[in-house]
N, C-alpha and C positions, 0 to 999 in steps of 0.2 A: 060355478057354485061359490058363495061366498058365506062365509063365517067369521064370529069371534070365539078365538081358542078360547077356554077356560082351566085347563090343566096339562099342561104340556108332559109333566112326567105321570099322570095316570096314575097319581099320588093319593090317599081318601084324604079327606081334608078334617073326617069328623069321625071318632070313634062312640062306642054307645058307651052310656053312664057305667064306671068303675071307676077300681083302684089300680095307677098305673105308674112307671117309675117315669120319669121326667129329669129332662136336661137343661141346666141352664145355656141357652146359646146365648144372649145376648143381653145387658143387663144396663141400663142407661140412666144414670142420674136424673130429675126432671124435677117438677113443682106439679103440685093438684089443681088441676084447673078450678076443681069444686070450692077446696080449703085453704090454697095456698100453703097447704106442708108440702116439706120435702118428700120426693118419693122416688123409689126406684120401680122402674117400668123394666119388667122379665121379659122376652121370647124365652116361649120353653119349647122342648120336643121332645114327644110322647117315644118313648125308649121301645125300637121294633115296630111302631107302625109309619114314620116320617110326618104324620102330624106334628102343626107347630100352633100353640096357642100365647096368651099374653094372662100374666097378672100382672097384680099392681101392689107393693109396700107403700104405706105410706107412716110416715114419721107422724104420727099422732097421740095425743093417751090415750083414745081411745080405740086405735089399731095396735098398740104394742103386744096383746095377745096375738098376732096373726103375725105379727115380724118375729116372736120367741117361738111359734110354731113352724112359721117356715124355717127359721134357724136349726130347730130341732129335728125339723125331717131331713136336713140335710148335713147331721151329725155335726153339730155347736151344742155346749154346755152352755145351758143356758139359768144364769145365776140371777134369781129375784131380786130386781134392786141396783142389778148392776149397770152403771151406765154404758152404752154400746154405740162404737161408731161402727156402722156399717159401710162397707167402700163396695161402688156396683161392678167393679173391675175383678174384684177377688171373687165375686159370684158367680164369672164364666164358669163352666164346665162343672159345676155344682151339681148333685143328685139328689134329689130324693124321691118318697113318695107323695103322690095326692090323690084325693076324691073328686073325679072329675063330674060332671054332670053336663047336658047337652042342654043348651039353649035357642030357640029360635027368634030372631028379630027381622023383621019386612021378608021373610017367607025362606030365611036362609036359617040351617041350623048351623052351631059353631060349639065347642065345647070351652067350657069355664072352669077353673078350678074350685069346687065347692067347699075344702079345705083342706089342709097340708095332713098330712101322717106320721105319727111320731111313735109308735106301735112298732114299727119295722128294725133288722137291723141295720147297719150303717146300709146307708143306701149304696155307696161306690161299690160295695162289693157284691151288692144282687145281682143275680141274673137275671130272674122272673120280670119280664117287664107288664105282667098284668095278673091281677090276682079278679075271681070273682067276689062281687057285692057280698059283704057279709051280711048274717039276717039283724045283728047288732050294730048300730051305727057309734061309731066312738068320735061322733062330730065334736070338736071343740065347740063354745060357745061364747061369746062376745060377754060385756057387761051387763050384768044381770040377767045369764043368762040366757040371749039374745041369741039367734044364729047370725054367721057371719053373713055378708050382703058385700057388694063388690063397692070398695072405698068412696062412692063418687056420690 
């Protein structure tokens, strides 16, 4: 009998749409292939299930709401105005929460972060790593009230 494994640790790969704590594992310098900004490229994992997904920062004006957010779900003051260098090595092991939602592309689903959580307290020190959908959504929103969309 012959096969191609697909999951050796019988790990889920895709949780259903909520709010979940998240870990930075892995945080890698890079450029937008779209814009040419600078951007940091995340591996997170979903805190309690061993899912791992990807977001994307990107140095932009018109992403710095989404880099102040993600700053703030992961306990940064985050001061109007103030210039910020962010470094992708001090975001290892970072916590906080997000709004995940499931997506499907050529027949696979995968989850995405649909935006960062800044409602909670310090992330490092939750336990809960899943809360249910609340019936109020506290999405942040982009420039002129825009919803967020993935940087690219």
């Amino acid at each position: 009998m012959k096969y191609v494994s697909k999951n050796a640790d019988n790990l889920p790969r895709v949780v259903k749409a909520g709010e979940y704590l998240l870990t930075v594992i892995e945080a890698i310098e890079t450029v937008s292939k779209n814009s040419g900004d600078e951007m940091i490229k995340l591996l997170l994992e979903i805190d309690g299930h061993g899912c791992r997904l990807f977001d994307y920062l990107v140095a932009s004006e018109s992403s710095a709401w989404k880099l102040d957010t993600f700053r703030k779900a992961i306990g940064e003051a985050v001061v109007e105005g103030e210039e910020v260098e962010l470094h992708a090595a001090r975001l290892v092991g970072r916590r906080g929460y997000a709004r995940l939602k499931v997506e499907t592309y050529q027949g696979k689903d995968s989850n995405k972060v649909e935006f960062w959580l800044t409602d909670h307290a310090t992330a490092g020190a939750a336990q809960q790593s899943v809360r249910p959908p609340s019936s109020a959504s506290s999405a942040p929103t982009g420039p002129a009230g825009k919803s967020s969309k993935d940087p690219f």
